[in-house]
N, CA and C atoms as an extended XYZ file, in Angstrom:
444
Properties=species:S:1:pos:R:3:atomname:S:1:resname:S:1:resid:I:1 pbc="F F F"
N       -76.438      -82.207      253.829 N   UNK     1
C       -75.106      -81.729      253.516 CA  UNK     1
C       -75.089      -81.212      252.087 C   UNK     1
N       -74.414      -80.112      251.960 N   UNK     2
C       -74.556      -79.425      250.943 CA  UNK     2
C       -73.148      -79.826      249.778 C   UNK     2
N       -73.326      -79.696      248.331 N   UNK     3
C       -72.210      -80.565      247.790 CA  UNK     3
C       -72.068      -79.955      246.991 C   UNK     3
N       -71.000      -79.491      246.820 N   UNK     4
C       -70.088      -78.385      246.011 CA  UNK     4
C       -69.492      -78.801      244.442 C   UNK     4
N       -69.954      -78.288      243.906 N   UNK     5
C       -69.499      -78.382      242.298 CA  UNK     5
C       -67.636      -77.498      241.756 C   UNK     5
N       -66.926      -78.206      241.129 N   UNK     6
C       -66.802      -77.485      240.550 CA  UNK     6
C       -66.385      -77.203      238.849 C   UNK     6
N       -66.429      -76.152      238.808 N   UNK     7
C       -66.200      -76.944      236.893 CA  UNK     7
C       -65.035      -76.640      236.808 C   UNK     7
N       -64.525      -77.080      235.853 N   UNK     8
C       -63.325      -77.213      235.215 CA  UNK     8
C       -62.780      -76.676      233.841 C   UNK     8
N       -62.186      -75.681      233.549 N   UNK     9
C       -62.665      -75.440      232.242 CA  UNK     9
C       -61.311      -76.253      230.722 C   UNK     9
N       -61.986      -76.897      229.951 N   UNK    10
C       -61.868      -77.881      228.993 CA  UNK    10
C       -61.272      -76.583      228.126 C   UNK    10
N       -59.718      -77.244      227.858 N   UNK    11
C       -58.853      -76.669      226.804 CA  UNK    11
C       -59.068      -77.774      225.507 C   UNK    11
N       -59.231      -77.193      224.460 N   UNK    12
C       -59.053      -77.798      223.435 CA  UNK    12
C       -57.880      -77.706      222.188 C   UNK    12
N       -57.239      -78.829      221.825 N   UNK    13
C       -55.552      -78.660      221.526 CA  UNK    13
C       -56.177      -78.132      219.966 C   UNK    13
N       -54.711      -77.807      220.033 N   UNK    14
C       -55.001      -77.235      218.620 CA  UNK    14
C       -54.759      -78.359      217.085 C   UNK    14
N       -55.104      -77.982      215.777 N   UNK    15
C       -55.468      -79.296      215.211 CA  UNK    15
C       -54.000      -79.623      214.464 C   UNK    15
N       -53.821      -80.526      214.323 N   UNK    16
C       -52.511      -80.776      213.904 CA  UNK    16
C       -51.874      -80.023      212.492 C   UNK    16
N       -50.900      -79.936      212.168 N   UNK    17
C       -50.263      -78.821      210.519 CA  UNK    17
C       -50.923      -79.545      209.821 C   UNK    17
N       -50.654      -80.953      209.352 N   UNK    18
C       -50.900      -82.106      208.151 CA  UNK    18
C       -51.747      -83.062      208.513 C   UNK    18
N       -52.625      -83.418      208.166 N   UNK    19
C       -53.569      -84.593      208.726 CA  UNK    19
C       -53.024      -85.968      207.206 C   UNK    19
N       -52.676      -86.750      208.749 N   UNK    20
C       -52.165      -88.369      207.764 CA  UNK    20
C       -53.250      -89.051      208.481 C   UNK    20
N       -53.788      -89.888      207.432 N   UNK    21
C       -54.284      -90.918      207.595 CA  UNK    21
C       -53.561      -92.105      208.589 C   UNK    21
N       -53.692      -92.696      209.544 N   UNK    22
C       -53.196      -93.584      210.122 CA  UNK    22
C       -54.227      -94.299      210.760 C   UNK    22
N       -53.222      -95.820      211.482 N   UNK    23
C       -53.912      -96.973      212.114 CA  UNK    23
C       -53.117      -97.131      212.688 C   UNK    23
N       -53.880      -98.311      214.103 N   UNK    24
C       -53.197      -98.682      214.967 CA  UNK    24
C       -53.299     -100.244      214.408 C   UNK    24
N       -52.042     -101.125      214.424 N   UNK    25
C       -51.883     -102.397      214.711 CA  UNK    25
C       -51.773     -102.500      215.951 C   UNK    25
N       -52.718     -103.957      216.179 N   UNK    26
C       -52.273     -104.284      217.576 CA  UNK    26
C       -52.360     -106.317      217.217 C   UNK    26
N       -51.199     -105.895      217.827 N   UNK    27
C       -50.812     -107.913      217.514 CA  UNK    27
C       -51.162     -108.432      219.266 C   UNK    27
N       -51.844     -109.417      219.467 N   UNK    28
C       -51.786     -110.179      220.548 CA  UNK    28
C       -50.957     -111.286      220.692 C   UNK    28
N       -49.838     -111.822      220.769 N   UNK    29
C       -49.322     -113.279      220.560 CA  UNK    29
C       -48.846     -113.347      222.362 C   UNK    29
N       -48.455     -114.957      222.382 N   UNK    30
C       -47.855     -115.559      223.397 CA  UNK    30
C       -46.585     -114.804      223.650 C   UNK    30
N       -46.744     -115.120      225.239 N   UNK    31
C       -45.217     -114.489      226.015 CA  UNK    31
C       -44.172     -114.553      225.168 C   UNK    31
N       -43.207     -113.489      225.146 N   UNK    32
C       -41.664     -113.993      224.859 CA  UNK    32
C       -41.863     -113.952      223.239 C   UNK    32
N       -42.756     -113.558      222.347 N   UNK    33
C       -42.335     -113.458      220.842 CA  UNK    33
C       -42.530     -112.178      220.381 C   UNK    33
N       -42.991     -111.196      221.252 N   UNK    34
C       -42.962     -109.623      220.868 CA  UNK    34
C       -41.856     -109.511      219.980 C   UNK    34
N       -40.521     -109.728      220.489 N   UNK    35
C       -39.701     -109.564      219.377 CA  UNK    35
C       -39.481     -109.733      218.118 C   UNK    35
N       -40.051     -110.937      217.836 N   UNK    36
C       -40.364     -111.265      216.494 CA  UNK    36
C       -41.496     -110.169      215.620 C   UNK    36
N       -42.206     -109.503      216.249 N   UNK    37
C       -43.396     -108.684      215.706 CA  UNK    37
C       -42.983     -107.745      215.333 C   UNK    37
N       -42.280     -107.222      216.384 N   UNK    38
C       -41.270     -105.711      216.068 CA  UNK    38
C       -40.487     -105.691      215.023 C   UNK    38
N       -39.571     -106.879      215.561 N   UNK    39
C       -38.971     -107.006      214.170 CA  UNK    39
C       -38.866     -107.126      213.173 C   UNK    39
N       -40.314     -108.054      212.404 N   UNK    40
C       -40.807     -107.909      211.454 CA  UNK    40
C       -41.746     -106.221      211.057 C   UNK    40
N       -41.841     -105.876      211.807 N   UNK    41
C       -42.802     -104.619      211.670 CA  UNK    41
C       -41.205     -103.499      211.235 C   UNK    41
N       -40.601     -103.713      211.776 N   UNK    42
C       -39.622     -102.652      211.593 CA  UNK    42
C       -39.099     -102.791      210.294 C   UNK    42
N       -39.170     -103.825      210.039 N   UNK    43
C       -38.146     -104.115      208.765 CA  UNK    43
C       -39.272     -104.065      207.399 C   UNK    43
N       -40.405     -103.533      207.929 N   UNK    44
C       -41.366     -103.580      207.028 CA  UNK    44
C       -41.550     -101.908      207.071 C   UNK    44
N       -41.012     -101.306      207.558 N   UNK    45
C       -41.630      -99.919      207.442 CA  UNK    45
C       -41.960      -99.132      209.015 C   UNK    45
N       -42.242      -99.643      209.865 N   UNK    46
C       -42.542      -99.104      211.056 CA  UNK    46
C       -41.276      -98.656      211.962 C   UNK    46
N       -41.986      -97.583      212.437 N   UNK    47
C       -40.866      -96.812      213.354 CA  UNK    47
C       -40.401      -97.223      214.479 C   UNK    47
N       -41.421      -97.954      215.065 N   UNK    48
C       -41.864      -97.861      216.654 CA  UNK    48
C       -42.900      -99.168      217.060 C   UNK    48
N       -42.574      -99.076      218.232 N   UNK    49
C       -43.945      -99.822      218.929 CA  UNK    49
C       -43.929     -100.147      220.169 C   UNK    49
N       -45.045     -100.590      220.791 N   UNK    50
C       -45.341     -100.090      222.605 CA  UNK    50
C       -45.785     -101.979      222.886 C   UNK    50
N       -45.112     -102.449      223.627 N   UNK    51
C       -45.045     -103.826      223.883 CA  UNK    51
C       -45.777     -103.511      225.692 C   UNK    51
N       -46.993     -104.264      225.728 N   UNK    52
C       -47.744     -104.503      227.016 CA  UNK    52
C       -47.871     -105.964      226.976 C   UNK    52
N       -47.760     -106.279      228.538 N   UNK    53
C       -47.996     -107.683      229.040 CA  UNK    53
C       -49.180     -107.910      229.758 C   UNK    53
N       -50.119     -109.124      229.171 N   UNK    54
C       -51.365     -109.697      229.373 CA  UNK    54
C       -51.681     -110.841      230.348 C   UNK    54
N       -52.859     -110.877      230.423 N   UNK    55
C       -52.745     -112.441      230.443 CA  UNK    55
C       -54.444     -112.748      230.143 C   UNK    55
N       -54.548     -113.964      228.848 N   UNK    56
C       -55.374     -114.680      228.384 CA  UNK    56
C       -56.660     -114.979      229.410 C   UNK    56
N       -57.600     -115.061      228.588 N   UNK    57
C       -58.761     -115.867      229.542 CA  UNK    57
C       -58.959     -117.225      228.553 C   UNK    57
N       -58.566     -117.888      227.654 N   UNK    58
C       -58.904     -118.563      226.638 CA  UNK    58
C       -58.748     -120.262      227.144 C   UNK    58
N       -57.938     -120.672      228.101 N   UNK    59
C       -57.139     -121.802      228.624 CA  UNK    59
C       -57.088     -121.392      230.395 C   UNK    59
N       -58.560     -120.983      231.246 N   UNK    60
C       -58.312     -120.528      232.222 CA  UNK    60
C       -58.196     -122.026      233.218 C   UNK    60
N       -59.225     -122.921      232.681 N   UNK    61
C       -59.078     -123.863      233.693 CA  UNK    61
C       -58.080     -124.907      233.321 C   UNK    61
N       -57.093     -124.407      232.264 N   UNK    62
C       -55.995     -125.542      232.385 CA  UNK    62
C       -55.180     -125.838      233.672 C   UNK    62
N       -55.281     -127.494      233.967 N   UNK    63
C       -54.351     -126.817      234.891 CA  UNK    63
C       -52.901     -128.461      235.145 C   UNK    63
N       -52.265     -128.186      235.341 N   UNK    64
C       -50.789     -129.113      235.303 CA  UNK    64
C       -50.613     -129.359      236.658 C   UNK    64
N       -50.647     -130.633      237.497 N   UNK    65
C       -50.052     -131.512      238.422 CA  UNK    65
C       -50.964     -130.510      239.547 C   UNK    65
N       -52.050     -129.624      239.408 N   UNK    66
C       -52.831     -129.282      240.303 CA  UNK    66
C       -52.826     -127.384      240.358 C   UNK    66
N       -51.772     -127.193      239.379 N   UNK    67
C       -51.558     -125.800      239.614 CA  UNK    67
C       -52.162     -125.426      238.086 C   UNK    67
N       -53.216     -123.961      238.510 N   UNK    68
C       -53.611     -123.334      237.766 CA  UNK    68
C       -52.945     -122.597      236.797 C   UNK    68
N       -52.822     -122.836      235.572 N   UNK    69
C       -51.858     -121.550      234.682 CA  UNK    69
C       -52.493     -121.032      233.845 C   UNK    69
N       -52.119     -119.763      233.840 N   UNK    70
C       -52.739     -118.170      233.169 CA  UNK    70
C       -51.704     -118.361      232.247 C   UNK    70
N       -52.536     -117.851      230.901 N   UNK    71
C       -51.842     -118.373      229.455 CA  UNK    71
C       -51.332     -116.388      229.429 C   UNK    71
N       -49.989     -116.025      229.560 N   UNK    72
C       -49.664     -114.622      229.087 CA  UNK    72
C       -49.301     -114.768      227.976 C   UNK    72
N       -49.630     -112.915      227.693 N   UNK    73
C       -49.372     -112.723      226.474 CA  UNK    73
C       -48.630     -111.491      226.757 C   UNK    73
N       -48.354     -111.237      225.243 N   UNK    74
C       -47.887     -109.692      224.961 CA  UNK    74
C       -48.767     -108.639      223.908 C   UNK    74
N       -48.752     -107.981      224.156 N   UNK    75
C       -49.741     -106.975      223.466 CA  UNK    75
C       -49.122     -105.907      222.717 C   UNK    75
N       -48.640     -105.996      221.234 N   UNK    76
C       -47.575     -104.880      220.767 CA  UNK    76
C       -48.884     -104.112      219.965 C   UNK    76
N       -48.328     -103.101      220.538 N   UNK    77
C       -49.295     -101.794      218.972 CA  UNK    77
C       -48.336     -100.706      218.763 C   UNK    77
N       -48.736     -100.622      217.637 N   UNK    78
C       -47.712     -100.500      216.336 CA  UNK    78
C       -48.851      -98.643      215.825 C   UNK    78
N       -48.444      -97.748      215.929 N   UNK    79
C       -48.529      -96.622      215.192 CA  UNK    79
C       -48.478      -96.776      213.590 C   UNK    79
N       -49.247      -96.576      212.986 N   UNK    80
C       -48.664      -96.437      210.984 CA  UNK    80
C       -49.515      -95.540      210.046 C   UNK    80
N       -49.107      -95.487      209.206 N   UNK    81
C       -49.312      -94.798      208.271 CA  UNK    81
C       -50.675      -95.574      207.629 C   UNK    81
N       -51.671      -95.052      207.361 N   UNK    82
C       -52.785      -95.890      207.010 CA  UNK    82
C       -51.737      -96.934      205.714 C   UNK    82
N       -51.098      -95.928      204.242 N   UNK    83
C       -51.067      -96.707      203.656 CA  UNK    83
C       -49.566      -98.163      203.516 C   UNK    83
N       -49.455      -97.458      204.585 N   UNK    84
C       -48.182      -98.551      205.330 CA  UNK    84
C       -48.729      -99.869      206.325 C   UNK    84
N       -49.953     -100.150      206.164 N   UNK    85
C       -50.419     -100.884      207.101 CA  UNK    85
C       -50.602     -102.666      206.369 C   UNK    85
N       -51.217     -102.717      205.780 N   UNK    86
C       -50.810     -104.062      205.261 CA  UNK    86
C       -49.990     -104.454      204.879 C   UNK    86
N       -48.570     -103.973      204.492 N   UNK    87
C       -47.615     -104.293      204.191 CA  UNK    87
C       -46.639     -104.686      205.591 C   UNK    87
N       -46.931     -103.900      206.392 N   UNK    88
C       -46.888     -104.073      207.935 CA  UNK    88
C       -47.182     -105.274      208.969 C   UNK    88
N       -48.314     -105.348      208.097 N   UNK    89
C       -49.118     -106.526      209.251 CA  UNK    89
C       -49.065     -108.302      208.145 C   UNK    89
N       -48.945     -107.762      206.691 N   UNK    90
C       -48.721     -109.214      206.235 CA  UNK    90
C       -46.837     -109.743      206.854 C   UNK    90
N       -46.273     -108.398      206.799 N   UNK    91
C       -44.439     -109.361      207.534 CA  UNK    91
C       -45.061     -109.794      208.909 C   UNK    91
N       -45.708     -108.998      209.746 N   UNK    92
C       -46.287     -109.531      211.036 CA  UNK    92
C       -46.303     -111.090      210.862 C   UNK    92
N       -47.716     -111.504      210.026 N   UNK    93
C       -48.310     -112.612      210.004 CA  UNK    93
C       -46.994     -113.783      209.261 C   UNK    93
N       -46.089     -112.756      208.228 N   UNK    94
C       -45.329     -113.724      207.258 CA  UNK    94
C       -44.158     -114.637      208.540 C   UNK    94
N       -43.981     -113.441      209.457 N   UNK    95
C       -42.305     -114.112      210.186 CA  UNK    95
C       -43.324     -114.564      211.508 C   UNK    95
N       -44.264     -114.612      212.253 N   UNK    96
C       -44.703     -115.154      213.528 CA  UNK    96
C       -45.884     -116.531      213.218 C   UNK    96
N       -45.884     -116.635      214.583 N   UNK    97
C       -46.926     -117.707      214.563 CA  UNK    97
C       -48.427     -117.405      214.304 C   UNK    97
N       -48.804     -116.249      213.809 N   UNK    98
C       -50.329     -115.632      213.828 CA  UNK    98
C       -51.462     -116.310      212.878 C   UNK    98
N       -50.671     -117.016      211.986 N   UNK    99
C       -51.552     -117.616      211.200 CA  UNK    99
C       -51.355     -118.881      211.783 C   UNK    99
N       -50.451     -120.173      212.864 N   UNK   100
C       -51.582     -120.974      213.128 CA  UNK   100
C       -53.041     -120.471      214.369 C   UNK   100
N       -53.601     -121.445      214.417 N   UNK   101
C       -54.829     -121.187      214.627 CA  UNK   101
C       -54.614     -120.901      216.352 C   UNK   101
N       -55.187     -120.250      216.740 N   UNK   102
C       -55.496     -120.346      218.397 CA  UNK   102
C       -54.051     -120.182      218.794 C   UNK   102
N       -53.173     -119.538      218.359 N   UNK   103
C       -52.106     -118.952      218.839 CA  UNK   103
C       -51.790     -117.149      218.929 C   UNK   103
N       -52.088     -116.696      217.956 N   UNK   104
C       -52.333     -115.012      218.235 CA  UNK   104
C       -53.272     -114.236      217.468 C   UNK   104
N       -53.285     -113.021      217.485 N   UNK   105
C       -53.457     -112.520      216.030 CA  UNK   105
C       -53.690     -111.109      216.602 C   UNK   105
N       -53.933     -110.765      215.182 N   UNK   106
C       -52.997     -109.347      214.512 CA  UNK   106
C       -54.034     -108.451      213.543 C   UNK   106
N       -54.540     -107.295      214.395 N   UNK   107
C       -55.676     -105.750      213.800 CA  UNK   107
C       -55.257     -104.906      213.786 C   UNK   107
N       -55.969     -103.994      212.669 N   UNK   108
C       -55.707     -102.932      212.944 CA  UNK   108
C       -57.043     -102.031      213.497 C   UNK   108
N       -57.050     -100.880      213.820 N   UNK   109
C       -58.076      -99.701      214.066 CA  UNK   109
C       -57.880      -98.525      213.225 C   UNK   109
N       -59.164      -98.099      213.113 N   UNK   110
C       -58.342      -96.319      212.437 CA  UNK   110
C       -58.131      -95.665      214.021 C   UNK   110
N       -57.009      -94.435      213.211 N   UNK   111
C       -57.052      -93.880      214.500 CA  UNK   111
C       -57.501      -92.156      213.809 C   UNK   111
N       -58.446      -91.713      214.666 N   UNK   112
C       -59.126      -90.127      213.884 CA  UNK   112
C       -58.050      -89.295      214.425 C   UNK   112
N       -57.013      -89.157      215.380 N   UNK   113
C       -56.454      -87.950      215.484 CA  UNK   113
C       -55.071      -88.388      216.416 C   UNK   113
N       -53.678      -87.717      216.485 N   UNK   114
C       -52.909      -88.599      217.182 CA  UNK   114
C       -52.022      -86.791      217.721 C   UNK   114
N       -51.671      -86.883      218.629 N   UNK   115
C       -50.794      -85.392      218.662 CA  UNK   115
C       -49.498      -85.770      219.559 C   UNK   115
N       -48.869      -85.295      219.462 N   UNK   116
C       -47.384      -85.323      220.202 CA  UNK   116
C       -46.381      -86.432      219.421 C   UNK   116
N       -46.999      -86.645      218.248 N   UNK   117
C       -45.836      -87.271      217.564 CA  UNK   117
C       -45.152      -86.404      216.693 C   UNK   117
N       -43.916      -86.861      216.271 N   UNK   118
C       -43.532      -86.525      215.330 CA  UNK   118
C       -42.379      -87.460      214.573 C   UNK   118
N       -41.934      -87.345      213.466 N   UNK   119
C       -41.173      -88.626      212.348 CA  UNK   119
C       -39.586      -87.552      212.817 C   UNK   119
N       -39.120      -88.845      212.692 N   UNK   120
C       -38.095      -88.735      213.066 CA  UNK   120
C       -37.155      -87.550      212.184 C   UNK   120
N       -37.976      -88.109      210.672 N   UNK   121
C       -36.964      -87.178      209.717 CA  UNK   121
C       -37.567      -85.650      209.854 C   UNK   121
N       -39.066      -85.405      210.198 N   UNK   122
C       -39.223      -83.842      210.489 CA  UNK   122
C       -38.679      -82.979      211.779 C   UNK   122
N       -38.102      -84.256      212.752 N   UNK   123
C       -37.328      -83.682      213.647 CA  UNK   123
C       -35.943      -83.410      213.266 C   UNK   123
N       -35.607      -84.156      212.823 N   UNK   124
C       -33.858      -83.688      212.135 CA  UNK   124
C       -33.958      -82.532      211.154 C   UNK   124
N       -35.123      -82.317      210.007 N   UNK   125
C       -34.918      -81.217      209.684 CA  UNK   125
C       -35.118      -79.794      210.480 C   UNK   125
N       -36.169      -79.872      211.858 N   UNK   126
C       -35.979      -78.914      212.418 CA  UNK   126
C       -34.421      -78.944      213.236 C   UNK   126
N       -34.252      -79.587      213.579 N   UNK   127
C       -32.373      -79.788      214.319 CA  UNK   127
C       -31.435      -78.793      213.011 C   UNK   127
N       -31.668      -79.596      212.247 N   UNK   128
C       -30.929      -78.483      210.672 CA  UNK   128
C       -31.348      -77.312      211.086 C   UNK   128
N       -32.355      -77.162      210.463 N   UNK   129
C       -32.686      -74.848      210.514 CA  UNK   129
C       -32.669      -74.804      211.557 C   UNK   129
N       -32.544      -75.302      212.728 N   UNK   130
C       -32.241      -74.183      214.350 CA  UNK   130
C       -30.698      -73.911      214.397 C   UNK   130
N       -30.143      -75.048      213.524 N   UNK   131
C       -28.307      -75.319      213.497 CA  UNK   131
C       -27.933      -74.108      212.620 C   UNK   131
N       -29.081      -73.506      211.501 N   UNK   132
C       -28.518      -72.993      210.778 CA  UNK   132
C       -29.000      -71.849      210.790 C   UNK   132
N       -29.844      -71.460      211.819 N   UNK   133
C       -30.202      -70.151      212.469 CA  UNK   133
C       -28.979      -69.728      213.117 C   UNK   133
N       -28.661      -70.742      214.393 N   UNK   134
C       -27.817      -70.045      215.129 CA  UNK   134
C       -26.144      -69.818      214.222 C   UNK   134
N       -25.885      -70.634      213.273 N   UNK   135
C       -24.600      -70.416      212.546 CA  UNK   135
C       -24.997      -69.300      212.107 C   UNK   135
N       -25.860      -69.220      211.372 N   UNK   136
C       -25.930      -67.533      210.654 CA  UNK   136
C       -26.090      -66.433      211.952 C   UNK   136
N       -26.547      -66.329      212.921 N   UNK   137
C       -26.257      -65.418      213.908 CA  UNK   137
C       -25.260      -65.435      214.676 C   UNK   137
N       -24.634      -66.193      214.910 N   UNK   138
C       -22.652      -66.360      215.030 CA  UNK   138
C       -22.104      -65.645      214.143 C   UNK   138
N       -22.306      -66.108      212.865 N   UNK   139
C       -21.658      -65.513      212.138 CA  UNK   139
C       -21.939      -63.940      211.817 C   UNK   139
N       -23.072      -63.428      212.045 N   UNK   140
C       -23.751      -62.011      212.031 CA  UNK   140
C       -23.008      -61.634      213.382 C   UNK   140
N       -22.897      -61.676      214.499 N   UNK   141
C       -21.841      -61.181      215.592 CA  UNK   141
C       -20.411      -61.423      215.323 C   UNK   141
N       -20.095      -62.495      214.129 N   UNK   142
C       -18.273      -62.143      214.428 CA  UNK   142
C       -18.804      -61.223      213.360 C   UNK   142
N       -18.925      -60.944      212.572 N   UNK   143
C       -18.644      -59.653      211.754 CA  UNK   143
C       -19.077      -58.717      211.747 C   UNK   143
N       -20.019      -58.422      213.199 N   UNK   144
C       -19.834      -56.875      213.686 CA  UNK   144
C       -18.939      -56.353      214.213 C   UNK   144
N       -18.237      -57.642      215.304 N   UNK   145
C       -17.591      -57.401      216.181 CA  UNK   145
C       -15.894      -56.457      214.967 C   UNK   145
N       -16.059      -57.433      213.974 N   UNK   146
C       -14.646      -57.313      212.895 CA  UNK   146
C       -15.197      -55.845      212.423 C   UNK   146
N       -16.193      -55.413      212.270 N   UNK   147
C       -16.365      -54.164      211.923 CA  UNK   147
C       -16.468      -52.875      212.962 C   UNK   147
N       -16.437      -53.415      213.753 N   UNK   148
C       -15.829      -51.690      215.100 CA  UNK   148
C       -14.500      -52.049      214.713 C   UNK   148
């Protein structure tokens, strides 16, 4: 039997305007305290963050009155600014449980390239100049119209 190829041809995106340095935090802690991470992360500088649910291999054969329990977790990662990152991840560690032992913890990664983001404040300034495109071309049609 004869087996058919086919290729595919590979677009490559284009490279971003500004290259920022950035990292990914990624905090691992127990079920149910994501909130606390965020919240400390937010109030430290961070925009955002993507909360996934786990579950541990660390405590597999614990087990209570005969039933097996899977230790979950939550998995938050956190987007940042390279030089926004320890300041980030010490409120992490300052407001959660990450520094006692065998309860979570909290990395970062570099990240080499990120696309489809954008900060909130370079989106509002484009919202401005499109606002103030179309006012100035409103206003360029009422005062043709006033001039026939």
């Amino acid at each position: 039997m004869e087996r058919k190829t086919q290729v595919i041809r590979k677009t490559t995106a284009s490279k971003p305007e500004k290259e920022i340095s950035q990292d990914l935090i990624v905090a691992v802690i127990n079920r149910g305290f994501s909130d606390y991470v965020v919240s400390a992360a937010r109030d430290a500088g961070a925009t955002g963050a993507t909360i996934m649910y786990g579950r541990g291999t660390a405590d597999v054969d614990k087990q209570v009155m005969g039933i097996s329990l899977q230790p979950e977790r939550e998995i938050v990662i956190i987007l940042v600014n390279s030089n926004e990152k320890r300041k980030i991840m010490q409120a992490i560690a300052d407001r959660t449980s990450i520094m006692e032992e065998g309860r979570s913890l909290c990395f970062s990664l570099p990240v080499s390239s990120v696309y489809g983001l954008k900060r909130v404040s370079e989106q509002k300034l484009e919202q401005i100049k499109k606002a103030k495109e179309l006012q100035k071309k409103a206003e360029q049609e009422r005062k043709a119209k006033e001039n026939k």
